[in-house]
C-alpha positions in Angstrom: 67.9 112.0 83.8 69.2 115.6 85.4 71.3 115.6 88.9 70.5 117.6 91.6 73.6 120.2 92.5 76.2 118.5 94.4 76.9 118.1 98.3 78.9 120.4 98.9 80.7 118.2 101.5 82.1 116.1 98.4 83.3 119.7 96.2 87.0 118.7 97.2 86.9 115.3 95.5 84.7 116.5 92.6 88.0 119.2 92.2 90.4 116.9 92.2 89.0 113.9 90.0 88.4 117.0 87.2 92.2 118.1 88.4 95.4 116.7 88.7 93.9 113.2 89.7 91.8 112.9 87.2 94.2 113.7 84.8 96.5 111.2 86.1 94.7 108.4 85.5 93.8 109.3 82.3 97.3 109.4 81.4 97.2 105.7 82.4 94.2 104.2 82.2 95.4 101.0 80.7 98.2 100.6 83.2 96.0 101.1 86.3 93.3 99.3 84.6 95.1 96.2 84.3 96.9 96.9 88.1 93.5 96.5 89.6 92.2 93.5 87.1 92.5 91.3 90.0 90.4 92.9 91.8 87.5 93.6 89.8 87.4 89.8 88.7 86.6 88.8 92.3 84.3 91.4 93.0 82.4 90.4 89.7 82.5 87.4 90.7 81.0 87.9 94.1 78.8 90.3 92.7 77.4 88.0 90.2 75.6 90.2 87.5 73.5 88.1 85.3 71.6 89.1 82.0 68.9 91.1 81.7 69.7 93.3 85.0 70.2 96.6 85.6 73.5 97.4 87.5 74.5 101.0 88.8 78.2 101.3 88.8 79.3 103.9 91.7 82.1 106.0 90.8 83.0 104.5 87.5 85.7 106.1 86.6 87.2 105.4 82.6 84.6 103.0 82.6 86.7 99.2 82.8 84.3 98.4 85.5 81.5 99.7 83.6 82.1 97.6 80.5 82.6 94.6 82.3 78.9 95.1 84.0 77.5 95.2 80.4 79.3 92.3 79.1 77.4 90.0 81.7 74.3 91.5 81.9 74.2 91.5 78.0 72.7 93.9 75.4 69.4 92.4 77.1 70.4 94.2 80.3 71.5 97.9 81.5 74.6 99.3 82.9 74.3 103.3 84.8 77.8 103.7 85.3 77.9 107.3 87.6 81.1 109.4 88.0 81.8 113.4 89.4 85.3 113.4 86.7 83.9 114.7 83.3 87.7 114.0 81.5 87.1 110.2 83.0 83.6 110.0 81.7 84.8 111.5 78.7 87.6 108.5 77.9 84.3 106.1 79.2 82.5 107.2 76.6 85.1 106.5 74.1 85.5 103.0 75.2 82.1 102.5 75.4 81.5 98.6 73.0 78.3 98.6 70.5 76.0 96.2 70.9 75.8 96.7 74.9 73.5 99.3 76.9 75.8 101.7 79.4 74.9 105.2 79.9 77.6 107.0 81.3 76.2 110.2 83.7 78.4 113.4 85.1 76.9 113.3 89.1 77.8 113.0 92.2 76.0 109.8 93.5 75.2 111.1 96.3 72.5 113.3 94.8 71.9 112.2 91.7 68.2 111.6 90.6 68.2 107.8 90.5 65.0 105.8 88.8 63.3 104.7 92.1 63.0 100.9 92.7 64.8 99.8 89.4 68.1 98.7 90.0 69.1 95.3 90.5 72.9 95.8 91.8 74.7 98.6 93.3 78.3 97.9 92.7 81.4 99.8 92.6 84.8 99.4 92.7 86.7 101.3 95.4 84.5 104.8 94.5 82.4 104.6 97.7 85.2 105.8 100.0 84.6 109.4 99.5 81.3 110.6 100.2 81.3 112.9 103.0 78.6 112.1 105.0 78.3 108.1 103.8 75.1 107.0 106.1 73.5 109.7 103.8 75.1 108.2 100.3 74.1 104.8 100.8 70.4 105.7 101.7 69.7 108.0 99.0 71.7 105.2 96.7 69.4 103.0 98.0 65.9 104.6 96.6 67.0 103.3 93.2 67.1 99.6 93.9 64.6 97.5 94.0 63.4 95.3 96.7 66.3 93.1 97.9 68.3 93.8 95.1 72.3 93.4 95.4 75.0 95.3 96.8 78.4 94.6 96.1 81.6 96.6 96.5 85.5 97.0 97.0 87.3 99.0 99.8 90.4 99.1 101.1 91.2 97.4 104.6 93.8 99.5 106.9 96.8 101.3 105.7 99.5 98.9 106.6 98.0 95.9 105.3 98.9 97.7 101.9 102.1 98.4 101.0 101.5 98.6 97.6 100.2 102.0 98.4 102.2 102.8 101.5 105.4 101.7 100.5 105.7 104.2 98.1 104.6 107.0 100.1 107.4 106.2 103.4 109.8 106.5 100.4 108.6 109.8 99.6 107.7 111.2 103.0 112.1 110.4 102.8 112.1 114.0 100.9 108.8 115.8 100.9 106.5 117.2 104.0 103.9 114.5 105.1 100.0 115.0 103.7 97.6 116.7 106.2 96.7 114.0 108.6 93.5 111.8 108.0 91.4 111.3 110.5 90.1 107.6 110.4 86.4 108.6 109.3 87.5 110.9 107.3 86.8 110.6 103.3 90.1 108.9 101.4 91.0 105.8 100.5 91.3 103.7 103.9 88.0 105.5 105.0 86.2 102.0 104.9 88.9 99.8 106.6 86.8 99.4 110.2 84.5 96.7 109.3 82.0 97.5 112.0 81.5 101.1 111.2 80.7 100.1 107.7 78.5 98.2 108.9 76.9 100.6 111.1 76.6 103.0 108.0 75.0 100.3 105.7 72.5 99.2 108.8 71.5 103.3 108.9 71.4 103.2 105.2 68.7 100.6 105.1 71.0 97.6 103.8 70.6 93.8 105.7 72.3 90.5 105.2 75.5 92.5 105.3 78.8 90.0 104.4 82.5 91.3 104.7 85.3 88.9 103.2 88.5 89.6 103.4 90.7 89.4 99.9 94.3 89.5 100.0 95.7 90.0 96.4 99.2 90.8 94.8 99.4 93.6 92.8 102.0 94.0 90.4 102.7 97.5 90.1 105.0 97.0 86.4 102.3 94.6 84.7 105.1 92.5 83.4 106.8 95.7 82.1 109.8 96.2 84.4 110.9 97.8 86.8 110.5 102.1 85.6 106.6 100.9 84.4 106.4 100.5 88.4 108.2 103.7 89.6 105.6 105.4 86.8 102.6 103.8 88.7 103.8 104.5 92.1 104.2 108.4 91.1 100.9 108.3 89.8 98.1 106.5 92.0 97.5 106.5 95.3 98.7 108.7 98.6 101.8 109.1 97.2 100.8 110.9 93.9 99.4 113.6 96.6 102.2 113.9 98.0 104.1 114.4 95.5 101.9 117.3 93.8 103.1 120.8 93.7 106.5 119.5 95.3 110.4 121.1 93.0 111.2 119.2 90.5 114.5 118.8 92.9 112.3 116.8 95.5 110.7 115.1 93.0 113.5 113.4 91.9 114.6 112.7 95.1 111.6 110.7 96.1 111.3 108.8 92.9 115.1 107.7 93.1 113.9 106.5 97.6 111.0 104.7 95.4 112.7 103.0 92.5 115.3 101.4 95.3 112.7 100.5 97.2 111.1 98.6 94.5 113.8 97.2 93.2 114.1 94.9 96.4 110.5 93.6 95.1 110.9 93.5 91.8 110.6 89.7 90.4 112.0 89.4 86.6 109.5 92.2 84.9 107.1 92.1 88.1 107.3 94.1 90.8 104.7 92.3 93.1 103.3 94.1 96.3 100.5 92.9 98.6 97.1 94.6 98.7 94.3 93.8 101.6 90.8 95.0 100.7 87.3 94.1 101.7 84.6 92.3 99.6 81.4 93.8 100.9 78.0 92.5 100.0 74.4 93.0 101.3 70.8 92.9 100.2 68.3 96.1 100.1 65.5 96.0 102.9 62.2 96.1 102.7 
């Protein structure tokens, strides 16, 4: 099914996830897929996808999530798993099992052309942070589920109740300027902490029986692979990875010697475990 054009008000994170960021992950999709493993188990669980449905996956990135979706709804059910990254899509494709039914679709959600009334589950993993007018997202999300059909996704909860992200970043705010500064509504990854404007923007949206639970979860930023598999993630996801773009190769290894230190004091045999806060939020379309 065609998209529309884009909203313009997203064209900065449809650059970068076909840029640099997108790029990074690709480079380590199986490291950052298995960081984050945690976390899609629980929201799968929460979620609860069942066979024969037909989930939409929201920003799907390389397509982990995507898969997963398909494996428990089953070759009797169907997986839309929407991304704005064509190289992500691209390695989605790739991974993409036979035997299961996942279309993979270049669009921003935000304007895509969904199938009105069809969708039983609206679920994404940490790709609804971004939109730039959200109220707006989730409504025109919403025309493509059916009537009380699930919603189920992952944000982050505030800034300091993740130092797996921020530790890295004080390290290398130690030797490079700090990013522009973020207001609290604006689009980025902590854009969802406040639980009760995310509630406001689901009520607006059209959403009910709206649940927030609160997941704490260690990360391990090495996957059992020591202590430089860490550093590499750190340089490479997150607020950090920003910072760090377009800075001398002279400040660049500055702030990666500020991170490895600082993750040494973490690091646990081959681990290097760091706590993550995030919210759990689930709801129910209204009629």
């Amino acid at each position: 099914m065609p998209s529309r054009e884009p909203d313009d008000g997203n064209a900065g994170q449809i650059a970068y996830w076909n840029g640099p960021g997108g790029q990074r992950w690709l480079d380590r999709q199986q490291m950052h897929d298995a960081v984050l493993a945690p976390i899609s188990g629980v929201l799968l669980e929460r979620a609860d996808p069942s066979a024969g449905e037909f989930a939409l996956d929201i920003g799907c990135g390389c397509g982990a999530t995507s898969i997963d979706l398909a494996q428990r709804v089953t070759a009797s059910g169907r997986v839309l798993g929407i991304d704005v990254s064509a190289p992500m899509l691209e390695r989605a494709r790739g991974r993409r099992p036979p035997g299961l039914t996942i279309e993979f679709v270049l669009a921003d959600a935000a304007e895509y052309a969904f199938e009105p009334g069809r969708a039983d589950l609206l679920f994404s993993r940490f790709g609804v942070m971004f939109f730039a007018d959200p109220a707006r997202a989730f409504a025109h999300m919403r025309r493509g589920l059916r009537d009380a059909a699930r919603l189920a996704f992952a944000c982050w909860r505030a800034a300091r109740e993740n130092p797996w992200l921020m530790l890295p970043l004080q390290e290398a705010y130690r030797h490079v300027p700090r990013l522009p500064e973020v207001k609290p509504e604006d689009p980025g990854p902590f854009a969802f902490a406040d639980e009760r404007r995310v509630r406001q923007i689901l009520e607006r949206a059209g959403f009910g029986s709206i649940r927030f639970e609160p997941v704490d979860v260690s990360l391990d930023l090495a996957h059992g692979r020591g202590l430089e598999a860490a550093v590499d993630t750190a340089l490479n996801i997150g607020p950090a990875s920003r910072a760090l773009e377009g800075q001398s190769p002279a400040r660049r290894a500055a702030a990666t010697t500020s991170i490895r230190a600082a993750l040494a004091r973490c690091q646990v045999g081959d681990s290097v475990p760091l706590p993550g806060a995030l919210w759990i939020v689930s709801a129910r379309n209204v009629v």
